[in-house]
Structures are given as structure tokens and as C-alpha cells.
KOLDOLO-522020 format. One record per residue (C-alpha): chain; x, y, z. Coordinates in steps of 0.05 Angstrom, whole numbers. Layout:
PT, A, X, Y, Z
...
END
This chain:
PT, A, 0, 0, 0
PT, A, 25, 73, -21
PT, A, 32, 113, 39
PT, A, -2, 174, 42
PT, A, 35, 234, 34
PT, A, -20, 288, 28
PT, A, -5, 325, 98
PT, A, 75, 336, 64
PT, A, 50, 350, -4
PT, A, 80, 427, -3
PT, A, 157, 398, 3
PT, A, 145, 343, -45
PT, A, 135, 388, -94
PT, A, 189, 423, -84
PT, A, 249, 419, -141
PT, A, 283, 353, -131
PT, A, 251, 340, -54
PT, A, 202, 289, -89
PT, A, 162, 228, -43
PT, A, 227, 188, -47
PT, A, 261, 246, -13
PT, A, 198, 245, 36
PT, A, 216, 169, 51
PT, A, 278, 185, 71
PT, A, 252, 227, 120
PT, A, 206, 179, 144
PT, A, 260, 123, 148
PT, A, 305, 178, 197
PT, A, 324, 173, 264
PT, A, 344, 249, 294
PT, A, 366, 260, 367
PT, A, 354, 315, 397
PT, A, 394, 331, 458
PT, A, 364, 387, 488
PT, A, 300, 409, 495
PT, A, 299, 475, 515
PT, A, 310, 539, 463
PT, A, 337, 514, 406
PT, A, 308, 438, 417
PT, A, 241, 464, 420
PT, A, 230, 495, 349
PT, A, 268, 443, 313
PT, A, 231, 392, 342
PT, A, 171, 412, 322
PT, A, 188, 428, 249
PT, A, 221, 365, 250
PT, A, 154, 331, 271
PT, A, 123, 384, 220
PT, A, 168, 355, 163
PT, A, 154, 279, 177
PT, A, 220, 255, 216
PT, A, 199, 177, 221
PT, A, 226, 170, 295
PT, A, 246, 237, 336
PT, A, 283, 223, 404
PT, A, 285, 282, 448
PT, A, 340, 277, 504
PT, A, 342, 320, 566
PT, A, 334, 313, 640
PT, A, 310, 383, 672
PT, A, 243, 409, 682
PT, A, 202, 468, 663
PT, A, 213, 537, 696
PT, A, 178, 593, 689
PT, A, 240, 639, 664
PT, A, 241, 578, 598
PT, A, 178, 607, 578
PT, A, 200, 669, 535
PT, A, 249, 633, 488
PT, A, 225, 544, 504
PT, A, 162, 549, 465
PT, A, 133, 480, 457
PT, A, 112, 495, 545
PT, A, 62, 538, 576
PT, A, 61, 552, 647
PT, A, 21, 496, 666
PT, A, 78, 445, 651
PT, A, 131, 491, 704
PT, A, 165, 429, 749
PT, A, 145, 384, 699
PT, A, 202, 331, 658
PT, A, 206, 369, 594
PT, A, 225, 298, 557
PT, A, 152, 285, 582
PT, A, 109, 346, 560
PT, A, 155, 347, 493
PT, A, 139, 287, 466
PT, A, 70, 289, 489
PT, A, 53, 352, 448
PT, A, 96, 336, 379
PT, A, 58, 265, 377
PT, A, -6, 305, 384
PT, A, 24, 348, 329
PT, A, 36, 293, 279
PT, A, 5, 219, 309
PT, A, 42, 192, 247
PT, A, 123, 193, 265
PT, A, 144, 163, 331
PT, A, 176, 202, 390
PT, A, 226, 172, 433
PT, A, 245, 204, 508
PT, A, 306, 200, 540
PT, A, 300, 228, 605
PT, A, 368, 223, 634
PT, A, 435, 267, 631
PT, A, 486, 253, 575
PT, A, 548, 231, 603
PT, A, 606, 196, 580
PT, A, 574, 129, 606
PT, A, 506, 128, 568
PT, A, 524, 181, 508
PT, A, 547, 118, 456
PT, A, 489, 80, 467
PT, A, 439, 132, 456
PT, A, 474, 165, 395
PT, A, 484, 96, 370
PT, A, 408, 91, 356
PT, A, 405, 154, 307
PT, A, 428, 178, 247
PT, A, 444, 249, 273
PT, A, 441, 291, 331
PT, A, 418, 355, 345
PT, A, 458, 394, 391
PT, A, 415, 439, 427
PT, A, 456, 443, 500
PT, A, 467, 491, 546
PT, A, 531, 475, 570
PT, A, 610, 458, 543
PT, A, 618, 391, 573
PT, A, 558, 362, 542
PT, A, 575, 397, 475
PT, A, 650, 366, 474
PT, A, 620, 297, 496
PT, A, 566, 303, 438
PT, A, 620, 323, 391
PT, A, 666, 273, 412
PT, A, 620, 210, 420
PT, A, 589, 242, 347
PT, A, 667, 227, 313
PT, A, 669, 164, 353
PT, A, 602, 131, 325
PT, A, 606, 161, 254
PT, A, 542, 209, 274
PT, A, 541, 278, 247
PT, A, 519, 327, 301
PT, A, 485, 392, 278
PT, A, 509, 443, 327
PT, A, 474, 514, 345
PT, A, 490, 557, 395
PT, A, 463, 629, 423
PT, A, 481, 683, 471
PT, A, 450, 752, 476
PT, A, 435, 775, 406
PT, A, 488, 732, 366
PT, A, 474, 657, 339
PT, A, 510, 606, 307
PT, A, 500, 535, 263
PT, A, 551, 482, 239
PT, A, 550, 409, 212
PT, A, 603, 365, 242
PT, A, 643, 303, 228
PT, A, 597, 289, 160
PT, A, 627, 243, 119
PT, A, 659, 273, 43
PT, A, 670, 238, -18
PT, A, 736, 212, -11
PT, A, 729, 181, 55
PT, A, 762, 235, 108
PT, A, 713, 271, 150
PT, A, 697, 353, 158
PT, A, 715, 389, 221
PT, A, 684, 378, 282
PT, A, 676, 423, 349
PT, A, 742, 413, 372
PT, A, 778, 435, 290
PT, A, 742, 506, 320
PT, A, 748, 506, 394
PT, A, 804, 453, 413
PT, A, 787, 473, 485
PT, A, 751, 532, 532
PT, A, 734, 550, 598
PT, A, 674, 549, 611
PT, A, 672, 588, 669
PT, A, 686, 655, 627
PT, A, 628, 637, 582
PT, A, 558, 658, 612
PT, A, 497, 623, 595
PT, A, 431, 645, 571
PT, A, 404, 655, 637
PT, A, 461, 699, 667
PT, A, 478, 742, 598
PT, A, 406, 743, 562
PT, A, 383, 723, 502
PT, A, 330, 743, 450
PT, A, 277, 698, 441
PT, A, 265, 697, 372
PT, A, 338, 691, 364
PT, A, 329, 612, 396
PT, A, 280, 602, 344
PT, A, 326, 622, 282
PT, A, 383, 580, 299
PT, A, 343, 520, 312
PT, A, 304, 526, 253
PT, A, 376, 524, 220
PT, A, 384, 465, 250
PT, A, 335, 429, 224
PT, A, 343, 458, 162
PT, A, 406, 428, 160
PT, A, 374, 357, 185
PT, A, 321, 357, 120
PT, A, 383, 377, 85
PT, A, 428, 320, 108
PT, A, 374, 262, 105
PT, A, 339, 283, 33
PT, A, 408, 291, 5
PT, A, 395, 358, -18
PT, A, 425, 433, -16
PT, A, 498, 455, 12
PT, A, 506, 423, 85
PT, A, 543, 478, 134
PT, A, 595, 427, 138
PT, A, 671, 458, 141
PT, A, 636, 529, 152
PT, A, 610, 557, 212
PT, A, 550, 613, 206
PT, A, 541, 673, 249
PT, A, 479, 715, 244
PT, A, 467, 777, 294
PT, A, 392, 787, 315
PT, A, 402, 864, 316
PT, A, 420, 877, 242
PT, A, 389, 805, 212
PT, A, 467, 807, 183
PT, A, 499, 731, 179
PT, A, 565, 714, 152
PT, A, 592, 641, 138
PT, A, 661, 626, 168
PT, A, 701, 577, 127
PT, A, 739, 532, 182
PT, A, 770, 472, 125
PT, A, 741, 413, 98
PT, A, 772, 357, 125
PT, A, 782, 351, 213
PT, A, 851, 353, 231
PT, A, 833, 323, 299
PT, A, 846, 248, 320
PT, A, 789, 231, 376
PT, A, 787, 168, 392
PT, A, 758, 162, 466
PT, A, 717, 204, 504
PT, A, 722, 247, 571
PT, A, 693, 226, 637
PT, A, 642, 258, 660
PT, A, 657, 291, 723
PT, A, 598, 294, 767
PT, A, 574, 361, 794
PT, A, 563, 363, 871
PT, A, 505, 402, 889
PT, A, 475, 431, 958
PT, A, 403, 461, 961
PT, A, 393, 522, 992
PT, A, 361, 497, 1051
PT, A, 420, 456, 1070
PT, A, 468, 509, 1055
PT, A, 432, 555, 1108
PT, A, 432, 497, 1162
PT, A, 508, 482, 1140
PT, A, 519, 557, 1154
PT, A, 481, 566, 1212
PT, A, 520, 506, 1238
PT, A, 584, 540, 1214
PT, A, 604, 478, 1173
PT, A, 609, 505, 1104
PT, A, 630, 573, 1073
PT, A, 596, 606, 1009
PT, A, 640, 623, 959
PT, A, 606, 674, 905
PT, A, 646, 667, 832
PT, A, 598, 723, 795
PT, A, 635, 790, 765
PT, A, 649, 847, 811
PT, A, 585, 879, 784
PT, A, 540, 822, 805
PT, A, 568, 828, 877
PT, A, 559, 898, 877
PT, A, 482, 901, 858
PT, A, 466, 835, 913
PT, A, 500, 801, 956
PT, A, 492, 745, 1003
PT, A, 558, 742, 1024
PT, A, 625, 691, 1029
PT, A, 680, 701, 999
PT, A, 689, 723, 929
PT, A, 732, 718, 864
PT, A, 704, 716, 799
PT, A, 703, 646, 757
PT, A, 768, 665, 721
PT, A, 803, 662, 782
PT, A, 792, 594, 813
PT, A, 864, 578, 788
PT, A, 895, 628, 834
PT, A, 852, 608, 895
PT, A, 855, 535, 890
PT, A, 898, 522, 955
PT, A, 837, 556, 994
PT, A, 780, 519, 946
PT, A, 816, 456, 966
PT, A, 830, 464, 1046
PT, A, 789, 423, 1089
PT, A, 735, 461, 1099
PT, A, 668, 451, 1055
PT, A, 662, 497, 1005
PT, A, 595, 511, 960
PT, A, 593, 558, 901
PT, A, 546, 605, 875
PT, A, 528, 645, 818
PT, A, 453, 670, 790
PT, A, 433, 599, 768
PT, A, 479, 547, 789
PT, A, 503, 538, 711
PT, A, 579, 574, 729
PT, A, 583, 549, 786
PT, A, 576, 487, 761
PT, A, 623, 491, 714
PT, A, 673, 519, 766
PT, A, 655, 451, 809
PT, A, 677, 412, 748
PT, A, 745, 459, 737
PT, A, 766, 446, 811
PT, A, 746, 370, 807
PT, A, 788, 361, 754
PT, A, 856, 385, 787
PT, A, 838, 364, 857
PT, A, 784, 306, 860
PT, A, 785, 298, 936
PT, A, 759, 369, 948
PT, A, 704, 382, 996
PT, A, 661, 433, 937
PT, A, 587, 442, 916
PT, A, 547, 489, 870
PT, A, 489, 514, 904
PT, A, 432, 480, 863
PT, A, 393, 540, 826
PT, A, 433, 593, 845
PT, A, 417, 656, 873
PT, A, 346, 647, 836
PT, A, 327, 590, 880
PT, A, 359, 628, 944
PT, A, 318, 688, 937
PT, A, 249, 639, 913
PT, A, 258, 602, 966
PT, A, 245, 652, 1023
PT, A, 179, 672, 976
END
């Protein structure tokens, strides 16, 4: 029996797209790892365009301040698994392709297995660890990974590690960005972002998805492109076409301590733990809730204190640096007593609400 290909009958007619371009499509597997600003609208344009099986990886919930940029959620699903309220609403959006969660956190123990299931992946993360493990596992496995990234009013889109014609491979993350600390990098919820700006870059993404799957177009593979919300100006960076990189096992992931704010107030109450606030200068100037502080880019010099005996828990406006910084000391001193206050000075301040 023909399958019926009415509800995608506007791509098929596109110049060379065809149905047997629309069977590819319907024979893919895409993961998506990520579903918060830029997983959100390519998911659902992937669901749009007929993506036969659609896993969506990610294991946070939703909060309100997701709402303005994470549009597949409306306030009613705020503390709810956003694996959960994802897939429910793209199946409801097309019944015919299947949606696969994966509620858990990538790490370096379950990232091959999961990749290993899908053509490509989708990198819609928040954070550098998980983008150099998706990169790296991506080389590893032979999986492209489409990679997006925003911050304020500046995006950008790649292809990495697809395969060219005479058998070598294009660049990947680490042909770009061989390494960076994180902690000098703010996040969305710390530096801002413009919500429509989310939406452009992850429509790239899946743009570049169709593209890779239906065979079709000029794949932002050995290119980087950088578009700028405020003057709708892009510009395509030309990085090489084959990887000069040799990766051939991944990272551990280091495991991020965290203490909630109601056991960091009992900890300092009992006078068993000391804050530690890594935000700039101007952060600590507007509010303050006190410890000691030096700014993310200079755990190095205080590591002999971050390491003493004495517990130690980090803090920043969401817990995202601070994590990172967790991860930065862990690595050069494993044994040391430090946390990242879970949530941040957010979840401080909402608690006593």
C-alpha cells in the first residue's frame, strides 16, 4: 500500500525533494539533545516535516524563566520533565512519526548507546561539557551532530564530522574550539538572550537535518554561520574541509556536587560550610549574600583555599557557572570538599517567597 503523503504535499513538490526524498525522511532517526530553546522549534518542524522516529533527550524540568524563548511549554507544565510534556505535544502534532524520550543526563557512560540509535544529533545544549562529549562520542560513532548555539543577540549553526566523498571527514567542534573555559562563558540565563533569536538557529538546525537526510542543498559542513539578531546580518566562516583532529575516546564525566539552599543555610548556621560567590564584581555589587568572592576566572589562583578542608559551595545567578567551576576544581583536585548551590541565587531568593 502507497503511503499517504498528502499532509507533506508542499515539500514534495518542491524541485528535486520528491516522495522518495519524503521516505527518507520517514525512514530517519534524529536525536535531539536538548530540549529547551533551540530543541524546542526544531523539534517541532522536525515533527512538522515527517521525521519517522524523533528522540528528544534532556533531564531538567520546566521553569517559568524557559517560557519566553522554550516554546513548545506553557506555564502549566513549570516542574514538569520536559522529555515528558515534549513528546506528548509533537505526537499530538503529527500521530504519524514516533517520539522517543530520554530522560536522563548525557554523560560519558550512556552518550554511545543513545547516539548509537540515530542517524544524527541535534545539539541543542546549554553547556561545554555536554557539547565536547556530543561532539566527541558524534566522531566516535560516525554520527554527524548539527550544532547551534546562542548568547544575547548573536547565533551560530555548523554540521560536524559528516562524511565527504573521498572518505576523510569535515571538522568537528574541537577543528574550532580545541578547548575553553567554561567558566568565562555565561549562559543564557546569566547574559540574556532574545527569544526569537532561539528560534532562528534552531530552525537552521533542522534545516540542515532535512538537508542532510533528503540529500539535498549545501550542508554547513567545514563552515561555521554567524547571524546577529540586531542587524538580521549573517556571515559564513570557512573553518577547512577535512578535521585535523584524531578523537578516539571520550572524557569522563565529572559529576557536579550540588547543595540546596536549605542545606546550605543549616550548613551555615552550623558554621560547617562557607559560600563562595564566583559572579563578576558587578554582580556582587548590585546583591550580595555574602562569602568570599573571586570571579570564575580566578579559581586557578585560589585553588589552595577551594581545596582546604573546609566545605566549600559555590554560587552564581543559576547554578550553571558554578557548576562549571565545580567541574574545573574536580578536575585538578578530585578529593575536594566543593558544591554548587543548586539553582543559584534564583532558587535562594524563591525560596524565602
Amino acid at each position: 500500500m502507497e503511503p499517504d503523503f498528502s499532509r507533506y504535499s508542499c515539500q514534495i513538490a518542491l524541485p528535486g525533494f520528491s516522495e522518495t526524498a519524503q521516505l527518507l525522511l520517514q525512514q530517519a532517526k534524529v536525536l535531539i539533545v536538548g530540549a529547551g530553546g533551540l530543541g524546542c522549534p526544531a523539534a517541532q518542524y522536525l515533527t512538522a516535516a515527517g521525521v519517522g522516529t524523533l528522540g528528544i533527550a534532556d533531564f531538567d524540568t520546566v521553569s517559568t524563566s524557559n517560557l519566553h524563548r522554550q516554546i513548545l511549554y506553557t506555564p502549566a507544565d513549570v516542574g514538569q520533565k520536559k522529555t515528558v510534556i515534549a513528546c506528548q505535544k509533537l505526537q499530538q502534532q503529527n500521530p504519524g512519526i514516533r517520539l522517543v524520550p530520554h530522560d536522563v543526563k548525557i554523560t560519558s557512560d550512556n552518550v554511545t548507546d543513545i547516539i548509537g540509535q540515530y542517524d544524527i544529533v541535534i545539539d541543542g545544549t546549554d553547556n561545554f561539557e555536554t557539547r565536547y562529549l556530543l561532539n566527541d562520542a558524534g566522531v566516535i560513532a560516525d554520527r554527524p551532530v548539527v550544532y547551534g548555539a546562542i548568547y544575547q543577540f548573536e547565533g551560530q549553526a555548523a554540521v560536524w564530522n559528516v562524511n565527504n566523498a573521498n572518505g576523510t571527514r569535515s571538522p568537528n567542534y574541537r577543528d574550532l574550539f580545541p578547548e575553553v573555559d567554561a567558566t568565562q562563558i555565561p549562559n543564557c540565563a546569566d547574559g540574556g538572550v532574545i527569544p526569537t533569536l532561539a528560534g532562528i538557529i534552531g530552525c537552521i538546525q533542522a534545516n540542515e537535518v532535512i538537508k542532510y537526510i533528503t540529500q539535498t542543498g549545501e550542508l554547513l559542513a567545514g563552515k561555521v554561520m554567524v547571524f546577529d539578531a540586531l542587524t538580521l546580518q549573517s556571515r559564513i566562516i570557512k573553518i577547512g574541509k577535512t578535521t585535523k583532529t584524531n578523537i578516539t575516546a571520550l572524557a569522563t564525566t565529572i559529576e557536579v556536587l550540588t547543595m540546596t539552599v536549605s542545606d546550605v543555610k543549616k550548613g551555615l548556621a552550623d558554621n560547617t560550610l562557607e559560600l563562595v560567590d564566583i559572579r563578576t564584581d558587578q554582580e556582587r555589587d548590585e546583591i550580595d549574600i555574602g562569602g568570599v568572592h573571586f570571579e570564575a576566572d580566578e579559581i586557578d589562583e585560589n585553588m589552595a583555599y577551594l581545596t582546604n578542608p573546609t566545605v566549600k559551595v559555590l554560587y552564581c545567578s543559576t547554578g550553571k557557572r558554578s557548576g562549571q567551576a565545580v567541574k574545573q576544581i574536580k578536575q585538578k583536585a578530585p578529593n575536594a570538599k566543593i558544591y554548587s548551590l543548586e539553582g543559584g541565587l534564583q532558587e535562594w531568593f524563591s525560596s524565602q517567597q
